[in-house]
C-alpha positions as CSV (number, residue, x, y, z in Angstrom):
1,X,-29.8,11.5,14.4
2,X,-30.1,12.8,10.7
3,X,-28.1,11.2,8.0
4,X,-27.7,12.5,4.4
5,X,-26.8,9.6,1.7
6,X,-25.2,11.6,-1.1
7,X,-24.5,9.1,-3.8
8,X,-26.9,5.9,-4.3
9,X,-26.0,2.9,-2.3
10,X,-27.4,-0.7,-1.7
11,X,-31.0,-0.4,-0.6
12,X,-30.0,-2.8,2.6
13,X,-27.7,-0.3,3.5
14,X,-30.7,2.0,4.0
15,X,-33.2,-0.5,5.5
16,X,-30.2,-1.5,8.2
17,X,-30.4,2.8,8.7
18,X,-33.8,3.6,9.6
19,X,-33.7,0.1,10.9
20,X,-31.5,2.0,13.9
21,X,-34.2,4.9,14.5
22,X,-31.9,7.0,11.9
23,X,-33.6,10.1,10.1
24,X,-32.5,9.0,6.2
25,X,-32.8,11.4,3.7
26,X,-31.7,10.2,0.2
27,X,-30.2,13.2,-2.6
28,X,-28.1,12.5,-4.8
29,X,-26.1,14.4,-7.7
30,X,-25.9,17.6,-5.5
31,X,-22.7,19.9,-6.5
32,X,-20.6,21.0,-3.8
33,X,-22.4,24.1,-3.1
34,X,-25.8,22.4,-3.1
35,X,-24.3,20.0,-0.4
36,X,-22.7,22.5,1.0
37,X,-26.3,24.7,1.5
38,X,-28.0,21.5,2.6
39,X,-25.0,19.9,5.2
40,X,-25.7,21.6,8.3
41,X,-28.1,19.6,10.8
42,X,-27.1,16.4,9.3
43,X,-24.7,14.0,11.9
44,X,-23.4,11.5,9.1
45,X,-23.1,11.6,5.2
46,X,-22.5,8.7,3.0
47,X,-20.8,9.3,-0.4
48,X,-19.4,7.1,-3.2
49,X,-17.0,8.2,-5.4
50,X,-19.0,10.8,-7.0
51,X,-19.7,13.7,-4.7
52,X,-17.3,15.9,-3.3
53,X,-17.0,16.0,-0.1
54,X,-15.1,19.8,-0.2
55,X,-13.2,21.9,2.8
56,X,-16.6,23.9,3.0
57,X,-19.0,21.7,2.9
58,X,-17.4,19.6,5.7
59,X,-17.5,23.5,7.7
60,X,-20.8,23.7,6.8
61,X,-21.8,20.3,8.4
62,X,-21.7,21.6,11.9
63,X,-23.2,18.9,13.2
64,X,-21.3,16.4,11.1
65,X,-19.5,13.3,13.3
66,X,-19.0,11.2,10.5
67,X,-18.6,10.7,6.1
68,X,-18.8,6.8,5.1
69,X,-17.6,6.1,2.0
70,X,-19.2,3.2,0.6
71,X,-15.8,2.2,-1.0
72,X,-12.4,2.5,-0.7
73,X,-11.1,5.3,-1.9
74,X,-11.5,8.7,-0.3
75,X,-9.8,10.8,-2.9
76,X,-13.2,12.6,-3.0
77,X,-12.9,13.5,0.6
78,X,-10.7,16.1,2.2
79,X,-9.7,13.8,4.9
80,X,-7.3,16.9,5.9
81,X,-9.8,19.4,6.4
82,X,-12.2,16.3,8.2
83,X,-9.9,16.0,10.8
84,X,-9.3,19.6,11.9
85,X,-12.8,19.1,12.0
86,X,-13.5,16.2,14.5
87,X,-15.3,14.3,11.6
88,X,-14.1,10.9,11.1
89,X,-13.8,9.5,7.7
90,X,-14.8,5.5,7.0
91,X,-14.5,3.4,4.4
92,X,-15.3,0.3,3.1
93,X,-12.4,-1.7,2.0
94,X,-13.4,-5.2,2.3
95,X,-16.4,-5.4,1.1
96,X,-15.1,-5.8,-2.4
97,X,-12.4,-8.8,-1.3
98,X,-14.3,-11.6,-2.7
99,X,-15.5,-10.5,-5.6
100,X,-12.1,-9.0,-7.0
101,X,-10.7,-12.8,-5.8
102,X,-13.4,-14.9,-7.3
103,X,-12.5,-12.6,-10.7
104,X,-9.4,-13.5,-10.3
105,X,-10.1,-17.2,-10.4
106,X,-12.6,-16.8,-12.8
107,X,-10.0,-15.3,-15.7
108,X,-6.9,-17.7,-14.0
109,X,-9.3,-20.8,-15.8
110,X,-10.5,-18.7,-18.0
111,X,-6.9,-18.2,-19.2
112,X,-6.3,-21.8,-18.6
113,X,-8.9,-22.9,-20.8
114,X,-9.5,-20.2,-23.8
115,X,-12.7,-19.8,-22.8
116,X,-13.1,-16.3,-24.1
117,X,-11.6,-17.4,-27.5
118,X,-13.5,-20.6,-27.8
119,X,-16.6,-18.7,-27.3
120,X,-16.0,-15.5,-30.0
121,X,-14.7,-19.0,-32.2
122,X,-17.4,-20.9,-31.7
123,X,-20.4,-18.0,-32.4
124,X,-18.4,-16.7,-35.5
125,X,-19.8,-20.1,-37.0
126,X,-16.4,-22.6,-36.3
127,X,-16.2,-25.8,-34.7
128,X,-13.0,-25.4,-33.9
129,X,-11.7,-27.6,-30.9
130,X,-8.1,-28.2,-31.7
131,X,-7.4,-24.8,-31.6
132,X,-8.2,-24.4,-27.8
133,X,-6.1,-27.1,-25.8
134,X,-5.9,-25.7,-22.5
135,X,-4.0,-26.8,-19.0
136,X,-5.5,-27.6,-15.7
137,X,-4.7,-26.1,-12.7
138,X,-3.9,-29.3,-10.6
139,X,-0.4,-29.9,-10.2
140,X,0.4,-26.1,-11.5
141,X,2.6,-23.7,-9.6
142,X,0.5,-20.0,-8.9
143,X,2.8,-17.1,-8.2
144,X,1.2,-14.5,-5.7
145,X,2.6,-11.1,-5.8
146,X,1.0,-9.4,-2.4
147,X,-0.7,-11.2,0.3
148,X,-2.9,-9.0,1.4
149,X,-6.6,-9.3,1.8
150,X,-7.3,-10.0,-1.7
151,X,-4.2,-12.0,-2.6
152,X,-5.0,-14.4,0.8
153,X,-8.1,-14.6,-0.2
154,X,-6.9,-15.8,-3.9
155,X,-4.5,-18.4,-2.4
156,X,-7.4,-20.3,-0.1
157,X,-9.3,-20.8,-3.4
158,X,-6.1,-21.4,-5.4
159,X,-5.6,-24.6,-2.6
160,X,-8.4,-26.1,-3.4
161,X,-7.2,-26.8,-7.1
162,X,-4.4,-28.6,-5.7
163,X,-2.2,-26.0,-7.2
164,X,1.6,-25.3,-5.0
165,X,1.7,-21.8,-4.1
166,X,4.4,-19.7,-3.9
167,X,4.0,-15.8,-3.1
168,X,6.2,-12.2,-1.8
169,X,5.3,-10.0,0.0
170,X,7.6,-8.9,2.6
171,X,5.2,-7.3,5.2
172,X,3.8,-10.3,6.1
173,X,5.1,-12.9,8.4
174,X,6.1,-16.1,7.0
175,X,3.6,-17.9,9.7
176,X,1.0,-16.2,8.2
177,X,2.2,-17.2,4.7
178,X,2.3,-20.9,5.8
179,X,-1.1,-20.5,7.3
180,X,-2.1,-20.3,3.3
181,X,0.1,-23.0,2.3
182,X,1.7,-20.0,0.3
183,X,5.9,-20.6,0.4
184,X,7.7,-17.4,0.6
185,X,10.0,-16.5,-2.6
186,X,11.5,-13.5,-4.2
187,X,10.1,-12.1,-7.8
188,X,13.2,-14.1,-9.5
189,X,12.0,-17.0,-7.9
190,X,8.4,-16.8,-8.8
191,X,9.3,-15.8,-12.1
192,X,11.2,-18.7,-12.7
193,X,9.0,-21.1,-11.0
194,X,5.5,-20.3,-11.7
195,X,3.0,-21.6,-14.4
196,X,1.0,-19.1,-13.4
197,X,1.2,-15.4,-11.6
198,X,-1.3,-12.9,-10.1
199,X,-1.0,-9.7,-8.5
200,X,-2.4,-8.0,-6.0
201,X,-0.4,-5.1,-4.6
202,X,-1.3,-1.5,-4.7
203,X,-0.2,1.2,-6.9
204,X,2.4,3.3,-5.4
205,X,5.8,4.2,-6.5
206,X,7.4,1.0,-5.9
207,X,5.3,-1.4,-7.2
208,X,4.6,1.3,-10.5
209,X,6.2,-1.2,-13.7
210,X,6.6,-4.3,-11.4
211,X,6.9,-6.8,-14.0
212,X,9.0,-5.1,-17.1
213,X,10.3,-6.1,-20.0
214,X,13.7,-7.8,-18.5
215,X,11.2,-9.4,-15.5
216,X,9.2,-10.8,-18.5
217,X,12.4,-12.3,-20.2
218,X,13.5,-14.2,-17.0
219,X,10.2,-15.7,-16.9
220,X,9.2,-19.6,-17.5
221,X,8.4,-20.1,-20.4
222,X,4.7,-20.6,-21.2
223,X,4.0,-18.5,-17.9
224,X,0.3,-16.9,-17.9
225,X,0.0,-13.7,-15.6
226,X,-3.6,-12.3,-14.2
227,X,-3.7,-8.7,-13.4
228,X,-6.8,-7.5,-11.3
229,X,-5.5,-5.3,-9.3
230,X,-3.8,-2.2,-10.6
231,X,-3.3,-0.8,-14.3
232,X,0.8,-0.1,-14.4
233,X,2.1,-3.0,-12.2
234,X,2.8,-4.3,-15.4
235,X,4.4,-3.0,-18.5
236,X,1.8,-3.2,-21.2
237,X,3.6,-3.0,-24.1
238,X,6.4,-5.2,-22.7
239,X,3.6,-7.8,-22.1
240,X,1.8,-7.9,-25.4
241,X,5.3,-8.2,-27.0
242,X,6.2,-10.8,-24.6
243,X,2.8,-12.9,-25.0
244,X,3.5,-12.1,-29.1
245,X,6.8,-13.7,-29.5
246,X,5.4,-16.6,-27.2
247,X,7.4,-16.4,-24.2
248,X,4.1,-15.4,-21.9
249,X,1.3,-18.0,-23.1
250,X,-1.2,-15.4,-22.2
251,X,-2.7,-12.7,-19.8
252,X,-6.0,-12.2,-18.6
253,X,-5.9,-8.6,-17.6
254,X,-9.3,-6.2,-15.5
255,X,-7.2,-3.0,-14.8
256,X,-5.1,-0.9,-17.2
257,X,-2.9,2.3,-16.9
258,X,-5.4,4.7,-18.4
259,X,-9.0,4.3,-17.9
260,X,-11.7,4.3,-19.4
261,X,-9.0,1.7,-21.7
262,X,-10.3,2.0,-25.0
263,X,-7.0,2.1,-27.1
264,X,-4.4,-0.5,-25.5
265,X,-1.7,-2.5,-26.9
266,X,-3.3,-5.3,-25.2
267,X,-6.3,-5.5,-26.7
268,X,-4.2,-6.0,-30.2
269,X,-4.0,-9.8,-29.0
270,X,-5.9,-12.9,-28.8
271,X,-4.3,-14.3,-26.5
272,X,-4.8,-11.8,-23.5
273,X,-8.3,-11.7,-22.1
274,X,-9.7,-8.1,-21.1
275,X,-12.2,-7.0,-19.1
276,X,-13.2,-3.5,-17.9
277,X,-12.3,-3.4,-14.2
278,X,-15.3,-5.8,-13.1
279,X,-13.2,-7.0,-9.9
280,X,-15.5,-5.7,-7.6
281,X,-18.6,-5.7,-9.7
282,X,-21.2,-8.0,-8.0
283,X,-24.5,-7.6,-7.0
284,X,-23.7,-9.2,-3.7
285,X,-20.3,-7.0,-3.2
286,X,-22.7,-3.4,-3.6
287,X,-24.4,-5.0,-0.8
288,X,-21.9,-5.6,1.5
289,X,-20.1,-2.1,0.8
290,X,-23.2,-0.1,1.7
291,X,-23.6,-2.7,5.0
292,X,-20.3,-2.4,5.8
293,X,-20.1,1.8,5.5
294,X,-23.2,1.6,7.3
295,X,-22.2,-0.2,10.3
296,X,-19.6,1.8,10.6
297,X,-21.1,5.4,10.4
298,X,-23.6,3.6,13.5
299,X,-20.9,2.7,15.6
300,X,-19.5,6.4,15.5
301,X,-22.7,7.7,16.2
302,X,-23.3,5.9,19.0
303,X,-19.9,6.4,20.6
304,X,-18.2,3.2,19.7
305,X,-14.6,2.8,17.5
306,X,-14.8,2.3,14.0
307,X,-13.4,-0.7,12.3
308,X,-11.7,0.7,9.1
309,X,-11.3,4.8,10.1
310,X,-9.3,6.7,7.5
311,X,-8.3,9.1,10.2
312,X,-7.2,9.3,13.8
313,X,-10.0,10.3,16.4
314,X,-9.0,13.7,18.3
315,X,-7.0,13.3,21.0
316,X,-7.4,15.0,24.4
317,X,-5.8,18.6,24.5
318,X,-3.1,17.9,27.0
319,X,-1.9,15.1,25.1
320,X,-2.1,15.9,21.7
321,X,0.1,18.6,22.6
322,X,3.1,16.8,23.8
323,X,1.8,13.5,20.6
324,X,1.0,15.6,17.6
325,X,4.6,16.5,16.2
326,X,5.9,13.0,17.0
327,X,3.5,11.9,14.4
328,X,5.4,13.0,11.9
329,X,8.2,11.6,13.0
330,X,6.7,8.0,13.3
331,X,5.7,8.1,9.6
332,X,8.7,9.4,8.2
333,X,11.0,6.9,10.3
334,X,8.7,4.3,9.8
335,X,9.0,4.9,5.8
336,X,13.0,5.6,5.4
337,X,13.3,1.9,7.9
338,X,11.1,-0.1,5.3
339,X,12.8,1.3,2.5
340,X,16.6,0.3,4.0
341,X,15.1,-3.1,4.8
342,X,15.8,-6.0,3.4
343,X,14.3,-10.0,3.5
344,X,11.4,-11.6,4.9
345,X,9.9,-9.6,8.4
346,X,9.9,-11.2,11.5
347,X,9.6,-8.6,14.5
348,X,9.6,-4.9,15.0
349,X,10.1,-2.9,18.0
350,X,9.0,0.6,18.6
351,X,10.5,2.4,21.2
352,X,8.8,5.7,23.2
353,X,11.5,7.4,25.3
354,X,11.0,10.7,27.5
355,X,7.3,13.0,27.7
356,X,5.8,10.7,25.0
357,X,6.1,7.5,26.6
358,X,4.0,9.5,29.6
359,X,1.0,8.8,27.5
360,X,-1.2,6.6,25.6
361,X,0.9,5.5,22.6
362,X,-1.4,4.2,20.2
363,X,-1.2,7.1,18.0
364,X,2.2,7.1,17.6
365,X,2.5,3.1,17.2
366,X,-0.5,4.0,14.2
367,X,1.9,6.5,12.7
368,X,5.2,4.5,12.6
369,X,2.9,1.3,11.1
370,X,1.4,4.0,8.4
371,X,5.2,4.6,7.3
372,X,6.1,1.4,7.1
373,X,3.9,0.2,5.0
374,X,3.5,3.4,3.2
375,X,6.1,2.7,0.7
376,X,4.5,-1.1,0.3
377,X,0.9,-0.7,0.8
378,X,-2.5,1.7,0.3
379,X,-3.8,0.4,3.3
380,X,-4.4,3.3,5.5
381,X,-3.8,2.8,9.0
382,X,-4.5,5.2,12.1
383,X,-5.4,4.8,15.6
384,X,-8.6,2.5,15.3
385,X,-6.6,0.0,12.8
386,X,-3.4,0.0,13.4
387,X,-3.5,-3.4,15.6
388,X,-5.9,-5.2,13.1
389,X,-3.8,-3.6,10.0
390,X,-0.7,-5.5,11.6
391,X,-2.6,-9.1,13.1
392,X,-4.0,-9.4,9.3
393,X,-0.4,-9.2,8.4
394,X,0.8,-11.1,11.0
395,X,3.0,-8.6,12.1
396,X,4.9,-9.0,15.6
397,X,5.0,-5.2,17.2
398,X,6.4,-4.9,20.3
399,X,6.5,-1.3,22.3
400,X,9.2,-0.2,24.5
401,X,8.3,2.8,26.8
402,X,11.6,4.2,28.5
403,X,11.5,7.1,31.1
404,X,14.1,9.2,29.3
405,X,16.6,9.2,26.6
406,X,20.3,9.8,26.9
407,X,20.9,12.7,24.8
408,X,16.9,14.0,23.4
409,X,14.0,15.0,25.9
410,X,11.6,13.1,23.2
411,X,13.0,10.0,21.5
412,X,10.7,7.3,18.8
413,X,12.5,4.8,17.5
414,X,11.5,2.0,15.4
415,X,13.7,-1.6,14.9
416,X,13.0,-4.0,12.1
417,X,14.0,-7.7,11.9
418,X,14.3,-9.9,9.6
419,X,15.9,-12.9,8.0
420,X,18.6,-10.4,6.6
421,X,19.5,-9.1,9.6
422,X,18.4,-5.6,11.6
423,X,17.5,-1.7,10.7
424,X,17.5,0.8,13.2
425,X,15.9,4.3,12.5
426,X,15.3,6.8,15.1
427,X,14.1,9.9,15.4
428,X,13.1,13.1,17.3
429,X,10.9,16.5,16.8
430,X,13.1,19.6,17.3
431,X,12.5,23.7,16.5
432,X,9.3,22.6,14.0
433,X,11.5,19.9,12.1
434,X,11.5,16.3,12.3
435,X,15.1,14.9,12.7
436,X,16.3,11.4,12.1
437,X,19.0,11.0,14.4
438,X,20.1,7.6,14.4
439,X,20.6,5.1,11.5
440,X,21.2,1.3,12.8
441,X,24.5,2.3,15.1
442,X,25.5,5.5,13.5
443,X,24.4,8.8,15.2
444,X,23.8,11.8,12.8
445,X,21.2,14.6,12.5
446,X,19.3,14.9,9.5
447,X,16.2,16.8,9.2
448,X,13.5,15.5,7.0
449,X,13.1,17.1,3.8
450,X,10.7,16.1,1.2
451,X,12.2,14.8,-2.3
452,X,15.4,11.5,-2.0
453,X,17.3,11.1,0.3
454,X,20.6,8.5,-0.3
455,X,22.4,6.2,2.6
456,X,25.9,5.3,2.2
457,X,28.0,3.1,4.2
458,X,31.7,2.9,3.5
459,X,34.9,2.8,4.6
460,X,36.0,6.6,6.8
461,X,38.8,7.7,4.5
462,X,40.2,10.7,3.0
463,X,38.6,11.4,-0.9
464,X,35.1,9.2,-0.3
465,X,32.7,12.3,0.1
466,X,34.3,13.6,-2.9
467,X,34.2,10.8,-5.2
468,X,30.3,10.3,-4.5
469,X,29.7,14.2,-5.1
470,X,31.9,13.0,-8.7
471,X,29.1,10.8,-9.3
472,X,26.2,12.9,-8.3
473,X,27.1,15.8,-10.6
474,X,27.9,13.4,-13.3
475,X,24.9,12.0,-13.3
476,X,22.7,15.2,-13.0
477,X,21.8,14.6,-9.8
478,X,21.6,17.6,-7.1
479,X,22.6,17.4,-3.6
480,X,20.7,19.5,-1.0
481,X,22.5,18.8,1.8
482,X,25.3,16.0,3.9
483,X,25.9,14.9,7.0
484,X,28.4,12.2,8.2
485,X,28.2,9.7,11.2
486,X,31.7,6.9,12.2
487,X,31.6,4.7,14.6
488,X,35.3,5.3,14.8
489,X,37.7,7.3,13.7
490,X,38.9,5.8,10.1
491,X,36.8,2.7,10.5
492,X,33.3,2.2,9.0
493,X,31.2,5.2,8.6
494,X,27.6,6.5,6.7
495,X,26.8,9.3,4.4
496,X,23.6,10.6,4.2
497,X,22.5,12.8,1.4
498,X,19.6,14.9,0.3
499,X,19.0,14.6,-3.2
500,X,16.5,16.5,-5.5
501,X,15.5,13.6,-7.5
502,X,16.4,9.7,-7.6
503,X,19.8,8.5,-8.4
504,X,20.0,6.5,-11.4
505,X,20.6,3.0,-11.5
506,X,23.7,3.0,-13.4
507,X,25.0,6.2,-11.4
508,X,24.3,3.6,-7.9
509,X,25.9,0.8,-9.5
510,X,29.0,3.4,-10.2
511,X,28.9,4.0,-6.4
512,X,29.2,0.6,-5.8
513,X,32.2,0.1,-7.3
514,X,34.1,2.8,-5.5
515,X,36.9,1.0,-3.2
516,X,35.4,1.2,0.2
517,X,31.4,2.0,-0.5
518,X,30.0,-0.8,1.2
519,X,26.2,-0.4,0.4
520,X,24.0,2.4,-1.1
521,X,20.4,2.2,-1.2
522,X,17.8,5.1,-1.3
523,X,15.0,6.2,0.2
524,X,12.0,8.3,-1.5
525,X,10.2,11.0,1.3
């Protein structure tokens, strides 16, 4: 077995390599057509984030089983084209936990205590101590925002300050919560409540501007915030005005919306500590990333499952046949259900009914748990993952496999519960299209379009469709298409509309206040 490491990595990574009888070779800084001359005969490659891992070089690597990434981002990677390709893509996305939580600490008391103000103070030739009264942790409340690998791991050291912890995160269970001593809230809650708030969610497009200017008002006052996780969860100029006029006492921030950050409003304050995205910049953390890829791209080549694939192992002819397009289907169902749900998770059910339920349904159960937490997390979930993705979020999944559905020869359905009651989202593969065709107990047919898509429930009388196409064009907003499901005739029904772009807030609120509209919410695909 030959393996090529692109990019430089830990020298334990290599040692654990040759360790296994692997052939290393070590060049790094090739462009894509370099890589792409050398690839073939090699069985694994490990990148960082620097080379390109291109279409053509991955068909040039005939031989190639595997690309590590000793990291976690593939962006560098056509994962695509991978694969078509039978090559399966790792990562590394623990390795970096502790670090990016023990920074998190580390600026929480630095925050606490001025330390990075004392210190400039103090070496500019002042004895200043007045200046620099800080607050201890004991006794404090700490806001979590996202209770994920790194937030968890925040909360267990948070603990042992004796601090109360309060958190949200919706996909995980409230057992699991309790199991950190973390009490479940919603952002007004922590807001109100908290001495001090961290984040640690992902960037996508519902957590983009997660604490704005009107979250920042609502705040306690004297509340400090931590950001380590992503630049743009925060509004920076609402922030620096917000710790200016005194309301926030301060922010220690590691991540910023452009970067490399060398212009930013928040570097205009003293009392917000900076630092330039050193989360996961330890000695020990490099380590354990090139370990961790490295283990991984052994397993593969030795025939066993890898912990953290970014993509789905091929599947055997016959099945992936009769699997494949119901892929599709599980994400996008998965997604619109998490985006119609509301409160605290506590089960889901997935339901296989007709061929699919025939076979193994592992990939499908990976797909559906991809679209749910699509929307919520970057976690990337397939076949090898999907069951540790969920028992890390303490997730409760239970399958249904039925011989035949009433009305489709292929039925996947998906059933979320929580403390706010149940969502139903169904759907089937028909003519090349995926279809949703079932919306808690209304029955439509929709087929999935990319773009917005808007769900209406409201009373089944004359002049409703019409008076939310009023608002629509008023607002700018273009429909692609409508369909209508009632449970009776003239009793409670649902609209569902494509929509070219997201309906404004003020244009929802309108619907709202239409006699009859019972709820609108929307749902980005």
């Amino acid at each position: 077995m030959r393996v090529l490491v692109a990019d430089p990595i830990a020298a334990e990574g290599i040692s654990l390599l040759r360790a296994s009888g692997i052939e290393v070779d070590i060049k790094t800084g090739l462009p894509s057509k370099e890589l792409e001359a050398i690839i073939n005969g090699y069985d694994g490659l490990i990148v960082r984030s620097e080379t390109q891992v291109t279409e053509a070089v991955l068909t040039a690597g005939k031989a190639l089983q595997v690309v590590g990434r000793a990291g976690v981002g593939v962006d560098n990677i056509n994962v695509e084209a991978a694969t078509r390709g039978g090559v399966l893509v790792v990562n590394a996305p623990t390795a970096n936990t502790v670090a990016a939580a023990e920074h998190t600490v580390a600026l929480m008391l630095a925050l606490a205590r001025h330390v990075a103000q004392a210190n400039a103070s103090l070496k500019s030739g002042k004895w200043d101590r007045k200046s620099f009264m800080g607050t201890q942790l004991r006794g404090k409340t700490l806001g979590i925002i996202g209770l994920g690998k790194v937030g968890s791991e925040v909360a267990r050291r948070a603990r042992s300050f004796e601090m109360r912890l309060i958190g949200m995160d919706p996909f995980v269970s409230k057992e699991f919560a309790q199991s950190l001593g973390v009490e479940i809230a919603d952002k007004d809650q922590i807001l109100r409540e908290s001495d001090f708030l961290t984040l640690h969610v992902p960037m996508t497009a519902s957590t983009k501007a997660l604490l704005t200017a009107e979250d920042l008002a609502k705040a306690k006052p004297g509340l400090r915030i931590i950001n380590a996780a992503r630049g743009g969860l925060i509004d920076e100029q609402a922030l620096f005005d917000a710790v200016q006029s005194g309301k926030i006492a301060g922010a220690a921030v590691d991540v910023f919306t452009v970067e490399p950050a060398k212009d930013n409003p928040l570097f205009k304050s003293d009392k917000i500590i900076v630092t330039p995205h050193l989360g996961a910049s330890t000695a020990e953390a490099q380590t354990q990333v090139a370990i961790e890829v490295v283990e991984q791209v052994l397993d593969v080549l030795r025939g066993r499952p890898a912990r953290y694939a970014v993509n789905a192992p091929m599947l055997l002819p016959e099945a992936l046949a009769v699997l494949a397009p119901f892929v599709d289907v599980g994400v996008f169902i998965g997604s619109v259900a998490t985006q119609l749900t509301q409160g605290q998770m506590q089960s889901i059910v997935i339901r296989y009914a007709g061929d699919i339920a025939q076979h193994d349904t592992a990939l499908l159960k990976a797909a559906v748990i991809r679209g749910l937490l699509g929307p919520v997390s970057d976690e990337r979930v397939n076949v090898v993952n999907a069951g540790l993705v969920a028992e890390q979020r303490g997730l409760r999944i239970t399958e249904i496999k039925e011989a035949a559905s009433e009305v489709y020869r292929n039925l996947l359905s998906v059933e979320l519960s929580t403390d706010s009651g149940k969502t139903v989202i169904a759907g089937t593969h028909n003519l090349g299209s995926v279809h949703i065709v079932q919306v808690n107990d209304y029955r439509i047919d929709v087929v999935a379009s990319d773009g917005h898509m808007l769900f209406i429930e409201n009373q089944d009388r004359p002049g409703m469709v019409g008076k939310v196409g009023t608002i629509a064009g008023e607002s700018d907003v273009n429909i692609s298409f409508m369909e209508v499901g009632r449970l009776t005739r003239r009793g409670q029904a649902m609209m569902v509309l494509g929509i070219d772009e997201a309906m404004p807030e003020a244009a929802v609120k309108r619907l709202l206040q239409i006699p009859g509209i019972l709820s609108v919410r929307q749902a980005e695909v």
